[in-house]
C-alpha positions as CSV (number, residue, x, y, z in Angstrom):
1,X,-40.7,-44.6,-23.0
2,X,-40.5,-43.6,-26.5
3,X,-38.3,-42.5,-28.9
4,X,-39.7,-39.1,-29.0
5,X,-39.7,-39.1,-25.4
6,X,-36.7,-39.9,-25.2
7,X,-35.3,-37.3,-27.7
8,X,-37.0,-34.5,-26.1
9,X,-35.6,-35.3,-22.2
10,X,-31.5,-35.9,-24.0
11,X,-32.4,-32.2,-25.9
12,X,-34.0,-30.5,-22.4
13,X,-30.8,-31.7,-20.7
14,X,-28.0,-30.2,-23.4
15,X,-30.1,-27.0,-23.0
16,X,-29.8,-26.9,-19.0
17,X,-26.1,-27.8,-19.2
18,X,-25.7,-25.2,-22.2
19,X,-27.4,-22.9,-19.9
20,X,-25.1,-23.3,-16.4
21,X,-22.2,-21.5,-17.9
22,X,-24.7,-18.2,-18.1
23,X,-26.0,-18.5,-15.0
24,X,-22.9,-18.4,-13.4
25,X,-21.4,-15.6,-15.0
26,X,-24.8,-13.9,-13.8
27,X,-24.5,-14.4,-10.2
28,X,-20.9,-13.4,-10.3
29,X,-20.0,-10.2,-8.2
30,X,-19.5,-7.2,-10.6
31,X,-15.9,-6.8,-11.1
32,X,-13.9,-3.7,-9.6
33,X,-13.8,-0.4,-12.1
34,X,-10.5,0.5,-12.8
35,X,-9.0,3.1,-11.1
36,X,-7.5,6.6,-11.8
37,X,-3.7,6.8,-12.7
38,X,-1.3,6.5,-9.7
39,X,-4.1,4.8,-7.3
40,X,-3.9,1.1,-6.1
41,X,-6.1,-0.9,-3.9
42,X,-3.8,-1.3,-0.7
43,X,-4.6,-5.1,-1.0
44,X,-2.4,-5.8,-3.9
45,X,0.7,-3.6,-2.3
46,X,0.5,-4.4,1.7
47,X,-1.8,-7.6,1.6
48,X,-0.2,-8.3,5.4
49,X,-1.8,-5.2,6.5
50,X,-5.7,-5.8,8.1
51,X,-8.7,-3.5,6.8
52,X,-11.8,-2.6,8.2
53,X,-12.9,-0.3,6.1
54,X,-15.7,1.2,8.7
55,X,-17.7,3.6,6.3
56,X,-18.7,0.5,4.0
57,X,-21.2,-0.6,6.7
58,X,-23.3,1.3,9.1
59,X,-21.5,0.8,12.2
60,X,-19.9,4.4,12.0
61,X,-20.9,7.7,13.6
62,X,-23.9,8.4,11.4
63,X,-25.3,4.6,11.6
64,X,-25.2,4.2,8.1
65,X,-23.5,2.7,4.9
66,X,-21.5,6.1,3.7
67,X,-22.5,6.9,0.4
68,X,-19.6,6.8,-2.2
69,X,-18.8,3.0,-0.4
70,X,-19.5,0.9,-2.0
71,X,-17.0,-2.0,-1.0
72,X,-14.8,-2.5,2.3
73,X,-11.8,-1.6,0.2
74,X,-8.5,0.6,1.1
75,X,-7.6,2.6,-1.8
76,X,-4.3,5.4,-2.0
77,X,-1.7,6.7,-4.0
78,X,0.7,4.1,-5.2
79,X,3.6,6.0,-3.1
80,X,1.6,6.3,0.0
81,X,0.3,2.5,-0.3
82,X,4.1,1.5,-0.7
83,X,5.0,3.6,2.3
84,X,2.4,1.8,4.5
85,X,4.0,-1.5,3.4
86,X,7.5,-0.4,5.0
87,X,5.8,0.8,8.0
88,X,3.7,-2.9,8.3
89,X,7.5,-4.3,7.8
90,X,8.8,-2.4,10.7
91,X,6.2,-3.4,13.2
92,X,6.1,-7.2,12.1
93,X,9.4,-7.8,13.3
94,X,8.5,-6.1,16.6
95,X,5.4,-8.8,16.5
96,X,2.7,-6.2,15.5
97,X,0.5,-5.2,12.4
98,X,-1.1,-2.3,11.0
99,X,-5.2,-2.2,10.8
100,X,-6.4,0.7,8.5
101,X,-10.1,2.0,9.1
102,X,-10.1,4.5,6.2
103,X,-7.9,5.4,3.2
104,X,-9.1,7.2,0.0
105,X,-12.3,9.2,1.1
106,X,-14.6,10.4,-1.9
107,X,-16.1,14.2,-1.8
108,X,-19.7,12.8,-1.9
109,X,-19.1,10.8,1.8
110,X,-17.2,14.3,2.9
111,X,-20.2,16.2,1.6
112,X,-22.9,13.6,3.4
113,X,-20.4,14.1,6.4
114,X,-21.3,17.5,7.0
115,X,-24.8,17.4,5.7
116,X,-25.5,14.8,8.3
117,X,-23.5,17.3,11.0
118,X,-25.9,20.0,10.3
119,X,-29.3,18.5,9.9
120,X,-31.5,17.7,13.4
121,X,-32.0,14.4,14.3
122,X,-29.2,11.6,12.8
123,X,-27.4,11.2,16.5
124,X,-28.4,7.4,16.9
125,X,-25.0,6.4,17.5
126,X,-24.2,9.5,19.9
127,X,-23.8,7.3,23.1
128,X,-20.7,5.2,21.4
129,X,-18.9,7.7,18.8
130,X,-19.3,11.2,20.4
131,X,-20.7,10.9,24.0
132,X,-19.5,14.2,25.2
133,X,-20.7,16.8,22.4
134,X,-23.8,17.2,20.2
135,X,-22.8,16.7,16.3
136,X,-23.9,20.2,15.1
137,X,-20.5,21.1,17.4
138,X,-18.5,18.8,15.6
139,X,-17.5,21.1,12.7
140,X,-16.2,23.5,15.3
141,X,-14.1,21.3,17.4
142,X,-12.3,19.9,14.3
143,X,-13.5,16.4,13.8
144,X,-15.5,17.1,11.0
145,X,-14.6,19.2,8.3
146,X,-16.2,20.6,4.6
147,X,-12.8,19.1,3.3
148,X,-10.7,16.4,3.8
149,X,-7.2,15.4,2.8
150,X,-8.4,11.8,2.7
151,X,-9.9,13.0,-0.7
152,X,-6.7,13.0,-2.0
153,X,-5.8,9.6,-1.8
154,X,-2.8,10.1,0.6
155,X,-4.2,10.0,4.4
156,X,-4.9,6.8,6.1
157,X,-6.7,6.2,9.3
158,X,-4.9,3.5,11.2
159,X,-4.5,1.6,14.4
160,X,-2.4,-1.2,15.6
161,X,-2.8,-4.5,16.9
162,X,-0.4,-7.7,17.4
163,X,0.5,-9.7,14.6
164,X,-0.8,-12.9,15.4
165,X,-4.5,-11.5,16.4
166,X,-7.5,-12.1,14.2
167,X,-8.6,-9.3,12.5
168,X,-11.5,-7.9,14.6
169,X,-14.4,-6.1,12.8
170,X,-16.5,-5.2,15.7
171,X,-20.4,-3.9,14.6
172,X,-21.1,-2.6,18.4
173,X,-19.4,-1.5,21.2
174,X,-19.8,1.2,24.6
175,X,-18.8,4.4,24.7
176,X,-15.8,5.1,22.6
177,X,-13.3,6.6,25.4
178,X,-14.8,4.4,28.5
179,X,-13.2,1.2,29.7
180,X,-11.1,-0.6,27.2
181,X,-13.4,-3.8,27.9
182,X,-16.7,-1.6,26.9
183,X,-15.0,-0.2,23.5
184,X,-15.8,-1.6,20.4
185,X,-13.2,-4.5,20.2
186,X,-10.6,-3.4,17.1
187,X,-7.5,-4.6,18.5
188,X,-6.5,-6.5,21.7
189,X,-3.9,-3.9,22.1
190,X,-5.6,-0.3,24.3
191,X,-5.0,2.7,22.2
192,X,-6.9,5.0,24.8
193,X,-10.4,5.4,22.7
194,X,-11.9,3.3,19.9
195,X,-11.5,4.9,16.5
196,X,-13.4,7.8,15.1
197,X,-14.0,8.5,18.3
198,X,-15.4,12.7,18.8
199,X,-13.3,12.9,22.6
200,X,-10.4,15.0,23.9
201,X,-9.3,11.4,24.5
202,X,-8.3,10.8,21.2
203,X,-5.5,13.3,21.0
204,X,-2.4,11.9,20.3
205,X,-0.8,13.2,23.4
206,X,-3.9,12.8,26.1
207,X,-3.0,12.4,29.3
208,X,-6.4,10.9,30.1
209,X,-5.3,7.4,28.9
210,X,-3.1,4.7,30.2
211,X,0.3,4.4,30.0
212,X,0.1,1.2,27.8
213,X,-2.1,3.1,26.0
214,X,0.2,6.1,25.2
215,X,2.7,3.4,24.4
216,X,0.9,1.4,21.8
217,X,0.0,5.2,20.4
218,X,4.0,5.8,20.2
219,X,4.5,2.6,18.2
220,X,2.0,3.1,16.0
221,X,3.5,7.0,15.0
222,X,6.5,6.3,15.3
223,X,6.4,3.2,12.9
224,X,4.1,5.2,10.9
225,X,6.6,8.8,11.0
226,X,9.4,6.5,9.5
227,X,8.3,5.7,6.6
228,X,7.3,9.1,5.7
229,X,3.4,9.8,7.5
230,X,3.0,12.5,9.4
231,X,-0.2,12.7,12.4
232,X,-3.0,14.7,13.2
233,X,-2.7,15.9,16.8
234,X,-6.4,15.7,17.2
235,X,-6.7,12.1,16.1
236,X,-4.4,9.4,16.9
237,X,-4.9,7.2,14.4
238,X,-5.1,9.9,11.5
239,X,-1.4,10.2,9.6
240,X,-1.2,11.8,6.0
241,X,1.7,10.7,4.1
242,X,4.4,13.4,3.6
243,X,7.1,11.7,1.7
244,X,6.8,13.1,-1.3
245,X,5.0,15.6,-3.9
246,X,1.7,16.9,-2.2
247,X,-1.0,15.8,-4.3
248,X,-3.8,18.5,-5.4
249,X,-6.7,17.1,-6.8
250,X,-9.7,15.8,-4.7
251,X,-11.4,12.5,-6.2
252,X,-14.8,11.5,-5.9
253,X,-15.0,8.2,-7.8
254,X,-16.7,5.1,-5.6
255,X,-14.9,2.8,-3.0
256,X,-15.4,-0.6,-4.2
């Protein structure tokens, strides 16, 4: 081999090492905006509590990725974040953990929400998330709503499940009040209906659900109540935090 040879293979290699750096940085995942003042990501306040942020991927009552998620992230208030750290306190020395399903909700998903509610067709995931109605009823019964509170960075859908459980992140499941083992698996603890689910089942108080069932649903409020949530009667597993000023303003910047 000659010396040009040579010198042209030792300069193609500085170029391809020269080049790796780059590349790298390319394939990199974009890095999180910044959020507006007084929000947090509830991952850097209450790491110990499990997320499964279900509007990030499409297994949700409309079957689809909800736009304005863009990432499986919980995001609130820095107060109601902190407050949801005292509650997951509370329940790990009882041997159980908070799961949050939704946090921060921006306009735009509330606005697909009841576009999707009023426009025909849509109801692929009918048989699991609201066997019992049609969706253009939803508005009416209160599950779906042209506002939401989530919007305001304060309200948290959550569930419970035992500390030392996986976290479950289930993409099917049976009808959402049926058996336990039919539900989509979110916990190894019943709490009467999977979540989101459109059913007079989900009611806080039902007296269509086990006894276990109620109980796991009194743990959960009760941890949540003390450290300053209050609940939804409709929705079990829907608490808006109450301990301090009301906040005002809806947001509709991206999850992610």
């Amino acid at each position: 081999m000659g010396v040009a040879t040579n010198l042209i293979l030792t300069s193609l290699i500085i170029l391809g090492f020269a080049a790796l750096p780059a590349a790298r940085a390319r394939a990199e995942p974009p890095q999180p905006l910044p959020l507006p003042p007084g929000f947090v990501r509830l991952s850097e306040v209450a790491p110990g509590v499990r997320q499964d942020v279900r509007y990030a991927r499409a297994f949700n009552f409309m079957g689809q990725v909800v736009p304005g998620y863009d990432g499986p992230q919980c995001i609130l208030l820095r107060p109601a974040a902190k407050a949801l750290l005292q509650a997951e306190a509370g329940l790990e020395a009882e041997g159980f953990a908070l799961k949050v399903y939704d946090c921060y909700r921006p306009v735009r998903a509330v606005k697909a929400f009841a576009a999707w509610a009023k426009a025909p067709g849509g109801d692929g995931m009918k048989a699991v998330f609201f066997p019992g109605f049609g969706k253009s009823a939803l508005f009416a019964l209160g599950y779906i709503a042209s506002h939401s509170r989530h919007s305001l960075g304060a309200t948290v859908d959550a569930g419970l499940v035992r500390r030392d459980e996986e976290t479950l992140v289930p993409e099917t499941g049976g009808r959402c009040d049926g058996p336990f083992e039919q539900r989509a698996q979110e916990s190894t603890l019943d709490m009467g209906t999977a979540y989101d689910c459109f059913s007079v089942r989900s009611a806080t108080a039902s007296a269509e659900i086990s006894a276990s069932a109620r109980a796991n649903r009194e743990r959960l409020r009760n941890a949540l109540e003390k450290a300053g949530f209050r609940n939804y009667s409709r929705e079990w597993w829907h608490f808006e935090f109450a301990g301090g000023p009301a906040p005002t303003a809806s947001h509709d910047f991206p999850v992610r």
